[in-house]
C-alpha positions, 0 to 999 in steps of 0.5 A: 109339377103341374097339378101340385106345389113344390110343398104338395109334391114333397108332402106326398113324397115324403109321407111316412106309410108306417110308424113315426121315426123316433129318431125324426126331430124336424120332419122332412117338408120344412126347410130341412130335415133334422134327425138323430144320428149317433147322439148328433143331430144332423140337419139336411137338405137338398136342392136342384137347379136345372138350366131354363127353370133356375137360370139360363145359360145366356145370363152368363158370359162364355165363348157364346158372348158376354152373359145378360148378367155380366153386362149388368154386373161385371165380373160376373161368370160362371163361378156365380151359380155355383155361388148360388147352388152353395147359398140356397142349401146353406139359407135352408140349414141356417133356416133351421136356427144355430146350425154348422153346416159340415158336409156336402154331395153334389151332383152334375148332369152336364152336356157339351155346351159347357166348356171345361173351364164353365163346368170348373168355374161352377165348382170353384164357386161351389167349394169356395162358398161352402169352405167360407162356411166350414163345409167340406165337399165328400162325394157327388156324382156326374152324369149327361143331360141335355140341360143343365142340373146341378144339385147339392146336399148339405149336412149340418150339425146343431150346435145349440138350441132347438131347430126351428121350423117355419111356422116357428117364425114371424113376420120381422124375425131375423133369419 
């Protein structure tokens, strides 16, 4: 990502080679997508964390040592990034305005460094956060990788109102 932003990679990604979607509310590029789905509208969104770009597996307490963060604040482990995965997804849907989060796909690209009880504490901290919320985990992938990747999709419903998008907001607005 070099040559372009997070926002001027996904524009170019996204860009539409043919007509507009009637069914597209809210383009893909804002904090989620929403669209037209059976009478519904879904809103959607994506995001990854990928060891050494979001965190580092040293910030957490394993059979390694006691983790950079659990020393700051104990009680901390791996159920935290699953924590995180969860709420940076949900922060998108909400984003949007009055939204029930419903489903969830994850994915994991794990390697062995990670301990069998590391790997279920992140899911743990994954499915605990989404439920809190009403959303059910439905499906995912696993897959190898020499880092570290977990990415999570939500799907949400409107329940009321317009979605809002970020030029829609101001500077004070209650998110």
């Amino acid at each position: 990502m070099s040559r372009f932003t997070e926002f001027q990679l996904i524009r170019r990604f996204t860009k539409a080679p043919f007509r507009r979607d009637p069914y597209q509310i809210v383009p893909s590029g804002d904090d989620a997508f929403v669209g037209l789905f059976g009478g519904a509208r879904l809103v959607v969104t994506v995001d990854v964390l990928t060891e050494n770009a979001d965190f580092r597996r040293t910030w957490y307490p394993s059979r390694h040592g006691r983790g950079v963060l659990a020393r700051l604040l104990p009680g901390t482990d791996f159920s935290q990034l699953g924590v995180k995965l969860a709420r940076v997804n949900l922060s998108d849907l909400y984003a949007m305005g009055d939204v029930r989060p419903r489903w969830a796909v994850g994915t994991m690209s794990l390697n062995e460094r990670y301990s069998r009880e590391e790997v279920l504490a992140i899911s743990r901290g994954v499915r605990r956060e989404l439920e809190r919320h009403g959303c059910a985990i439905v499906g995912g992938d696993i897959s190898r990788s020499v880092e570290l990747e977990l990415s999570l999709t939500l799907i949400g419903e409107m329940a009321s109102g317009e979605p809002k998008t970020r030029d829609g907001y101001a500077v004070g607005d209650v998110v």
